[in-house]
C-alpha positions as CSV (number, residue, x, y, z in Angstrom):
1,X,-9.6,26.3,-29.5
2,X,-11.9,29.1,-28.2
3,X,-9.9,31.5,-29.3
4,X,-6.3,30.4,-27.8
5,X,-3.8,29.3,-29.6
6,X,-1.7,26.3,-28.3
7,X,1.7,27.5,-27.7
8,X,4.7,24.9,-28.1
9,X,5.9,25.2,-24.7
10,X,1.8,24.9,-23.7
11,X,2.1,21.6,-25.5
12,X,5.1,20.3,-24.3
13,X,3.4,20.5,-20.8
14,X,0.5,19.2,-21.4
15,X,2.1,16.3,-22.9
16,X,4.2,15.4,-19.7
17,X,1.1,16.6,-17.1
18,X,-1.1,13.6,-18.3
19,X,1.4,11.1,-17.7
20,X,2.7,12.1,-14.6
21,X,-1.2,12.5,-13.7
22,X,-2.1,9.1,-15.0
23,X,1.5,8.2,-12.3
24,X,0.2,9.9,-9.5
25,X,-3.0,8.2,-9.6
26,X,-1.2,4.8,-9.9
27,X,1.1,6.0,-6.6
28,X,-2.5,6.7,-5.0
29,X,-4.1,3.2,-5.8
30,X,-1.0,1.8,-4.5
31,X,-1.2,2.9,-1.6
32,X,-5.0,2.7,-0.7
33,X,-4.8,-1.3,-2.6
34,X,-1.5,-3.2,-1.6
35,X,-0.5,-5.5,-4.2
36,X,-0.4,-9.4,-3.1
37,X,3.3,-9.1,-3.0
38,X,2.8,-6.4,0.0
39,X,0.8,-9.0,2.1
40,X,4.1,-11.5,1.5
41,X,6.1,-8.1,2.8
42,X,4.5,-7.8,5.7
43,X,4.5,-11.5,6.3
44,X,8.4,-12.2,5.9
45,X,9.1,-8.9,8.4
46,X,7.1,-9.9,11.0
47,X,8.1,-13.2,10.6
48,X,12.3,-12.5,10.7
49,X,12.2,-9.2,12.6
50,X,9.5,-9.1,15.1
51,X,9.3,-12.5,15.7
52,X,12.4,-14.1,14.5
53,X,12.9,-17.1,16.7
54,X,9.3,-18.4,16.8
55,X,9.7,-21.7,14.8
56,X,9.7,-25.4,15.4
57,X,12.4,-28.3,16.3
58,X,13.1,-30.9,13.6
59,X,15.9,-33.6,14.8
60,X,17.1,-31.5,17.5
61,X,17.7,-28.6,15.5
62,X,15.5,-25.3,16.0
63,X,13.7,-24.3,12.1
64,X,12.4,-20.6,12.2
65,X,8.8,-19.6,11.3
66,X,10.9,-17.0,9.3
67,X,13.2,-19.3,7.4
68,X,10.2,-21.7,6.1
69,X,8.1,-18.5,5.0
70,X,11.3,-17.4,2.6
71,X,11.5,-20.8,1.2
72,X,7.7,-20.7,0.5
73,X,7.8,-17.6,-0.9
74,X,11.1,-18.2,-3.1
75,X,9.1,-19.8,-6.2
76,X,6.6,-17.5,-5.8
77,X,8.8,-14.6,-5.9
78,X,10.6,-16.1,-9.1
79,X,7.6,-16.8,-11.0
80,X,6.9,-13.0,-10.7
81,X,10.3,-11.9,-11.6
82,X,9.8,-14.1,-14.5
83,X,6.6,-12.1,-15.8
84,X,8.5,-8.4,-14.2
85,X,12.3,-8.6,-14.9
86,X,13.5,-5.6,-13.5
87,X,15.8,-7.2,-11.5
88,X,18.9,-4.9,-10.0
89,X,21.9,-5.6,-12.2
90,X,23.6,-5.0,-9.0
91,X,21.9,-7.4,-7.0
92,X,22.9,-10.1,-9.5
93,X,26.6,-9.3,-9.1
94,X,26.2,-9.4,-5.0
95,X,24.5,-12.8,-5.5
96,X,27.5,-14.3,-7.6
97,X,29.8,-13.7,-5.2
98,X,28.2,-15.2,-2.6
99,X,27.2,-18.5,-4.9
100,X,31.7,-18.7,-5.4
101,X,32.3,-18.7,-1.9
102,X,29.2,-21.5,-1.4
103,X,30.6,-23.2,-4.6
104,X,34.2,-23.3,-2.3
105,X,32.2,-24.8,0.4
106,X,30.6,-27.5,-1.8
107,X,34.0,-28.4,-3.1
108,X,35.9,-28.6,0.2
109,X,33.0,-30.8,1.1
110,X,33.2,-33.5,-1.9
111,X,37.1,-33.2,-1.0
112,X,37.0,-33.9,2.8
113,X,33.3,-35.7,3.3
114,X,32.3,-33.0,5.8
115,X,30.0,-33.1,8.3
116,X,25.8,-32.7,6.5
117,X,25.0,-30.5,9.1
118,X,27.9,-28.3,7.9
119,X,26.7,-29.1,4.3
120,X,23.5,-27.8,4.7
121,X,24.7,-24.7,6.7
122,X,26.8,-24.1,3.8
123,X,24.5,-24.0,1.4
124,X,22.0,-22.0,3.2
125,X,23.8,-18.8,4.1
126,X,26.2,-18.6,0.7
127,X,24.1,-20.2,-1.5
128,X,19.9,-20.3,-1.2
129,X,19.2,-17.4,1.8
130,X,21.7,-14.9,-1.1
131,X,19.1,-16.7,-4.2
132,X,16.4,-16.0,-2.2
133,X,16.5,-11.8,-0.9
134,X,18.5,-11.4,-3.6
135,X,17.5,-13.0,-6.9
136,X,13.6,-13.6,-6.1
137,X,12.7,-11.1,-3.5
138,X,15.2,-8.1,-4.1
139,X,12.6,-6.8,-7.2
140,X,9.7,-7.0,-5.9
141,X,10.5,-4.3,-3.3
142,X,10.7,-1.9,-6.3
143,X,6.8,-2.3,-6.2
144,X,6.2,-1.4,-2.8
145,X,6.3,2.4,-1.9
146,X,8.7,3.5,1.1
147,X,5.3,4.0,2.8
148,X,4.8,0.3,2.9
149,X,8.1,-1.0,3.2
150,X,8.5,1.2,6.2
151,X,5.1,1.3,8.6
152,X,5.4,-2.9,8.8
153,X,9.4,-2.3,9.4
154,X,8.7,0.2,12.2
155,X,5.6,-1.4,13.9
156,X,7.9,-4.5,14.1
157,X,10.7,-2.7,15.6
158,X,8.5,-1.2,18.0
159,X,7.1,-4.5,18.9
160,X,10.8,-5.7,19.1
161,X,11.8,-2.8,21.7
162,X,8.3,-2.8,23.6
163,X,9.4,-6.7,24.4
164,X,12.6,-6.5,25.0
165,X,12.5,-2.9,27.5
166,X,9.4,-5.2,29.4
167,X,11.1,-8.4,29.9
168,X,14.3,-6.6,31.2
169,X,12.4,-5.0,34.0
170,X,10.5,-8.4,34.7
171,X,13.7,-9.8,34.9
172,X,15.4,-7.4,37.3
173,X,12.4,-7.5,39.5
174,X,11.6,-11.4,39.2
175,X,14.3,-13.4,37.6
176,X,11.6,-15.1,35.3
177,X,10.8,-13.5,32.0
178,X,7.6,-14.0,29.5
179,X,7.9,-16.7,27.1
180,X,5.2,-17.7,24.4
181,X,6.2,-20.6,22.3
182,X,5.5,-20.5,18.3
183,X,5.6,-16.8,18.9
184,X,8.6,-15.5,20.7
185,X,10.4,-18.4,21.0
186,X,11.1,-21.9,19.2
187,X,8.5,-24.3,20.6
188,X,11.6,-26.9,21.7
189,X,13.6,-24.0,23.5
190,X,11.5,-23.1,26.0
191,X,13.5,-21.5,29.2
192,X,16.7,-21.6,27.0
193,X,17.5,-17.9,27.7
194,X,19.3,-18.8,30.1
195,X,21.8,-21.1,29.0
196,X,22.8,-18.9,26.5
197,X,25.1,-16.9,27.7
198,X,22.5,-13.9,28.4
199,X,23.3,-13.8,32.3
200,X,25.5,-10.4,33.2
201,X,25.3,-10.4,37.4
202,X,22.1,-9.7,38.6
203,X,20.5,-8.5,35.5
204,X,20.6,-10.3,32.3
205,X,20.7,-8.9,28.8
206,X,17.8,-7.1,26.4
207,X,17.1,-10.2,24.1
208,X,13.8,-9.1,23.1
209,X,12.5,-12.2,21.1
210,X,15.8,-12.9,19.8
211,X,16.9,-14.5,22.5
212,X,20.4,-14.0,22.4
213,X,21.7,-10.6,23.5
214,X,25.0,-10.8,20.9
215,X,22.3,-11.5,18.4
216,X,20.0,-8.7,18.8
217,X,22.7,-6.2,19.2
218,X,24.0,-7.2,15.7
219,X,20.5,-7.5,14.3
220,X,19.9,-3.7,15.8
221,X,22.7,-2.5,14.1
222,X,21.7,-3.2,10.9
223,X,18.9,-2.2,11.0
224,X,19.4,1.0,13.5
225,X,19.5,3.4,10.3
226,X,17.1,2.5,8.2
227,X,14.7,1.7,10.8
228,X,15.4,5.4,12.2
229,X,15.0,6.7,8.6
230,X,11.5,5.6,9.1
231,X,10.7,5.7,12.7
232,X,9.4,9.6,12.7
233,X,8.7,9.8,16.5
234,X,11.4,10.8,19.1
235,X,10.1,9.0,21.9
236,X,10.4,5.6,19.5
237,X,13.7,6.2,18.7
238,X,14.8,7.3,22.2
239,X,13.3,3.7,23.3
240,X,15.2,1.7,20.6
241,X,19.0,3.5,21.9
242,X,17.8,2.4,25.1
243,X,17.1,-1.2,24.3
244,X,20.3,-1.6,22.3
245,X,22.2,-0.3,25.2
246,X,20.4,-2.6,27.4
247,X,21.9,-5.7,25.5
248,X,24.7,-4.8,27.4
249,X,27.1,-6.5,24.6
250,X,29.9,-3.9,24.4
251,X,30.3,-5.1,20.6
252,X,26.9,-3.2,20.1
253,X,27.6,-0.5,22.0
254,X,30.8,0.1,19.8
255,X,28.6,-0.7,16.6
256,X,25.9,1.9,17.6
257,X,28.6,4.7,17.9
258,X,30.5,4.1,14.0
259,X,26.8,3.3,12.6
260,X,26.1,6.8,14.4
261,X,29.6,7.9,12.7
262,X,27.9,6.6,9.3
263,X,24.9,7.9,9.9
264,X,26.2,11.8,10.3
265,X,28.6,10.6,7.2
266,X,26.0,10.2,4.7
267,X,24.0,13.2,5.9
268,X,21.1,11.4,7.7
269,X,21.8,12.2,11.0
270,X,22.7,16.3,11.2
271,X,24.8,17.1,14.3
272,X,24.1,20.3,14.6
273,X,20.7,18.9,16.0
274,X,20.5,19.3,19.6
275,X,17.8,16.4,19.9
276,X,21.3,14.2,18.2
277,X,23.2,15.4,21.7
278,X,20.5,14.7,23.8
279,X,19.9,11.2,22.7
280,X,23.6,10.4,22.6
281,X,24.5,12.0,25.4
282,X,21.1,10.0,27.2
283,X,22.4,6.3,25.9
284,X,26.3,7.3,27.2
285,X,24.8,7.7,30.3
286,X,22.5,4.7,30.4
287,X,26.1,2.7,29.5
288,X,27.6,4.6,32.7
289,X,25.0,3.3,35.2
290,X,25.0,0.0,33.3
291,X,28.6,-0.3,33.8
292,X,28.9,0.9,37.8
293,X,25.9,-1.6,37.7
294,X,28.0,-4.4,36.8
295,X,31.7,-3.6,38.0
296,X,32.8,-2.8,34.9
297,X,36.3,-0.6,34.5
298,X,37.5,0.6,31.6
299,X,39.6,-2.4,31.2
300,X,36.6,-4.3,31.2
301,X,35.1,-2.4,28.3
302,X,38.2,-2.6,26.5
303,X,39.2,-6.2,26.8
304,X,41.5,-6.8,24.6
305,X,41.1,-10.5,24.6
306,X,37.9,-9.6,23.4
307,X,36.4,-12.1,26.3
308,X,38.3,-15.2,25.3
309,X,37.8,-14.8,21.4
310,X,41.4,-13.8,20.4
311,X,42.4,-17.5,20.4
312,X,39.8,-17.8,16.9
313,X,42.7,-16.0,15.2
314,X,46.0,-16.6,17.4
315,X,44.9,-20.7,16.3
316,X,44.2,-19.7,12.7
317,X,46.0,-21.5,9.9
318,X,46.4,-19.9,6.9
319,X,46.1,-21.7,3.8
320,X,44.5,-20.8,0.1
321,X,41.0,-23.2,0.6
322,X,40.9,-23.4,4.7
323,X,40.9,-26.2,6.7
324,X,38.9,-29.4,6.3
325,X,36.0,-28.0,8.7
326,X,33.0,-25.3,8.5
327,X,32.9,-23.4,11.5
328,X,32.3,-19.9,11.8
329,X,32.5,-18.9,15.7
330,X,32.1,-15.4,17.0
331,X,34.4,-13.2,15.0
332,X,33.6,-13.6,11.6
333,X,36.1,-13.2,9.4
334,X,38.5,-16.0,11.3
335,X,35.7,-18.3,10.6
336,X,35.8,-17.3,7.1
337,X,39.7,-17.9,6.7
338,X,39.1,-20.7,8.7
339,X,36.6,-22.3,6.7
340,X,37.3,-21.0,2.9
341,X,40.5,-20.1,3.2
342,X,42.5,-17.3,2.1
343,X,41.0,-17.4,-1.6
344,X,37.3,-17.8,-0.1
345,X,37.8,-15.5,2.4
346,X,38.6,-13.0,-0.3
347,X,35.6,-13.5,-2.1
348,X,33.5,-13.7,0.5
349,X,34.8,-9.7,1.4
350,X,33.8,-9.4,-1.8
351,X,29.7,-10.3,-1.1
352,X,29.6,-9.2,2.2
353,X,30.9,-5.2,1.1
354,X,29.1,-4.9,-2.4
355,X,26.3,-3.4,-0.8
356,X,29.0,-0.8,0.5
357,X,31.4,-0.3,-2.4
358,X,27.7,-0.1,-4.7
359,X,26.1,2.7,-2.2
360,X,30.5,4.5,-2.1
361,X,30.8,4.7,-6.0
362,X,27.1,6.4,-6.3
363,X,26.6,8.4,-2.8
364,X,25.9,11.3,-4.3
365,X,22.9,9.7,-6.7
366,X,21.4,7.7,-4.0
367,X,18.1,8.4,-2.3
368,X,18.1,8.7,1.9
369,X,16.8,5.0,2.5
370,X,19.6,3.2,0.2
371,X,22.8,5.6,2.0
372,X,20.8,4.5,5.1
373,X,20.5,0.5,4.6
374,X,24.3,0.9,3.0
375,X,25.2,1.9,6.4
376,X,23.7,-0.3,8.4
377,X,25.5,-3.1,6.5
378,X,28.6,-1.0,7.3
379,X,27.9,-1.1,10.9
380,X,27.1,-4.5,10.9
381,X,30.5,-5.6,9.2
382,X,32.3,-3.6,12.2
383,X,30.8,-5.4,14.8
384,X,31.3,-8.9,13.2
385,X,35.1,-7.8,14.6
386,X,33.7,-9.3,17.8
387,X,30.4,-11.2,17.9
388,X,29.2,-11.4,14.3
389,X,26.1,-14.1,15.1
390,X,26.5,-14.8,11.3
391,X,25.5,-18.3,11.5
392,X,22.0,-18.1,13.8
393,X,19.1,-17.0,12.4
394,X,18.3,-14.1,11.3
395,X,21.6,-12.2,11.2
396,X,22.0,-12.9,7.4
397,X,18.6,-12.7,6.4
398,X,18.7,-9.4,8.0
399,X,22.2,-8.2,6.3
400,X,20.8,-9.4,3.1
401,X,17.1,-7.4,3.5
402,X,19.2,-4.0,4.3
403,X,21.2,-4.5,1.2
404,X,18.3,-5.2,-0.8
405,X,17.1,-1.8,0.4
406,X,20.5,-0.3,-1.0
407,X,19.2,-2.2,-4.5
408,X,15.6,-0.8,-4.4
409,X,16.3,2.2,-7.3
410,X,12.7,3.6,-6.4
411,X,9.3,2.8,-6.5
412,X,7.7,1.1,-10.3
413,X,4.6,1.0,-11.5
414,X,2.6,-1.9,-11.9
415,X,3.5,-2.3,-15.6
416,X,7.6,-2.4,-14.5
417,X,7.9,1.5,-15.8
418,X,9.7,4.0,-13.2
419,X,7.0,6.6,-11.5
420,X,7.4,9.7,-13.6
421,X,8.6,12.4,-11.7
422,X,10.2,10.1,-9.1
423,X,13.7,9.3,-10.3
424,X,14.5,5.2,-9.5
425,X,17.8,5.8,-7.9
């Protein structure tokens, strides 16, 4: 060939340089020409996470924007697994266990003619919302690049903090806040802020449009690592410790110090940072004023009676399939015993840590995202201790989008193959 000769080691690169080539250029359309799916992406977070409680009332109860888009999108998302199966082995086995502890549920409610309000509430968070992120949305993510998953995550959570930080200050200045119905709130809960428990002396929780100040915190905590995985400016994530301080839920305040814990743990947050001192040592001080501002001692912050809650487990019977009602209060795992007993409560551990035990037995394999959404979950399971919001929209379909992130083994081609060169871990 003009005089060269083709070595063997010549030919072994060129014959991995043209695919990896052909790869990149795939990774670059991707980018510049989001598949349909991303549009449905972008949809669902803005719909559960920056917006999560606009939404409609049906028969007295309040049906999220959020909720109906998953349940529109669930076929749709199956029909595409169906022509794509590449779906995480691991997200199947996280799915079964939830299905056994709904299957409990079912059973207890053929056996004792439950309530079909607790029937339905059943079903939705052990049985459809884990078919649906799991089973036909949990995939798809594998054809979106971090790059997409994470600018619609982060605009959202900016949106979240922006309107959260602003109502707070209209608050403490006028005692009204901004509303907007079908957008930040239900469209049948106007005003209803305030009959929520969200009052705290003259100042009243960060709700954001979450409404709920228990809520958001746990939602936050979630989501705290992988959205500050993604969130690359200081000033952002100096905003969001802020905001989650400003709940002024001491569950979340303990949950943003072990997700911090996790954090440093896994190796995304490095503590020999001094920017890591300054932010922590910024929010302890917020907590400080917050606390002076409220009359809070030390005995306040560590109630023991966990503000009137210790009487879900002090009233708990124990028995192997629960009692004869669904009710899952503050602190989560009571409600679980309570409701499934000590044989559902078991298997219910079971779903709620795969996610965990998955991201433990392969740390060391693990990209920075997945070690990030596994600790999230983490956090999340340490604040449902005290105030788990499990059962009000969107706490689960939250928990169950962070572990889908600990599924996600790295971004695939449009054909299903792993991007050359980029390791699906």
């Amino acid at each position: 060939m003009n005089g060269q000769s083709l070595t063997p080691d010549h030919a072994l690169s060129r014959a991995w340089s043209a695919p990896l080539a052909q790869s990149q250029r795939m990774l670059a359309s991707a980018r510049s020409s989001p598949s349909v799916f991303y549009w449905v992406y972008v949809l669902l977070i803005i719909a559960n996470i920056a917006s999560p409680k606009a939404g409609i009332e049906v028969y007295g109860y309040p049906l999220t924007f959020g909720y109906m888009l998953l349940v529109v999108i669930a076929p749709i998302g199956l029909i595409g697994l169906a022509r794509r199966p590449t779906l995480s082995s691991a997200a199947i086995g996280n799915f079964i266990a939830y299905l056994a502890v709904g299957f409990i549920g079912v059973y207890k409610t053929i056996l004792y003619g439950t309530a079909a309000s607790s029937v339905l509430l059943n079903i939705a968070l052990f049985i459809a919302l884990p078919a649906i992120m799991l089973i036909a949305l949990c995939a798809h993510l594998e054809y979106l690049t971090e790059k997409q998953i994470g600018t619609v995550l982060r605009w959202s959570m900016r949106f979240v903090i922006v309107w959260g930080l602003m109502n707070f200050v209209i608050f403490l200045l006028t005692k009204h806040i901004i509303e907007i119905r079908y957008i930040t709130i239900n469209a049948g809960e106007v005003s209803s802020v305030f009959n929520k428990n969200n009052r705290r002396g003259t100042l009243m929780k960060l709700i954001s449009t979450y409404n709920n100040g228990n809520i958001f915190g746990a939602c936050m905590i979630t989501l705290a690592p992988v959205y500050i995985y993604f969130e690359k400016s200081r000033a952002w994530v100096v905003a969001f410790l802020i905001s989650v301080v400003l709940s002024l839920s001491r569950s979340t305040w303990f949950g943003l110090i072990m997700v911090s814990v996790f954090m440093a743990l896994s190796g995304q947050l490095r503590l020999s940072r001094i920017s890591f001192w300054i932010a922590a040592l910024a929010a302890l001080a917020l907590a400080i004023v917050m606390m002076a501002t409220l009359g809070w001692s030390g005995d306040s912050l560590l109630d023991t009676n966990l503000g009137g809650r210790t009487e879900q487990w002090t009233n708990l019977t124990l028995s192997p399939f629960g009692e004869n009602t669904f009710r899952i209060a503050e602190i989560l795992y009571a409600g679980l015993l309570r409701s499934f007993g000590v044989i559902g409560f078991l298997i219910a551990l079971v779903a709620l840590l795969y996610p965990i035990g998955y991201a433990l037995g392969r740390a060391s394999q693990l990209s920075t995202l997945r070690r990030a959404a596994a600790a999230g979950c983490a956090g999340y399971l340490l604040v449902s201790f005290f105030d788990a919001a499990f059962i009000y929209p969107p706490t689960i379909v939250i928990y169950l989008f962070v572990s889908t992130l600990v599924y996600r083994r790295g971004f695939r081609l449009p054909s299903g193959d792993p991007l050359r060169g980029a390791p699906a871990r």
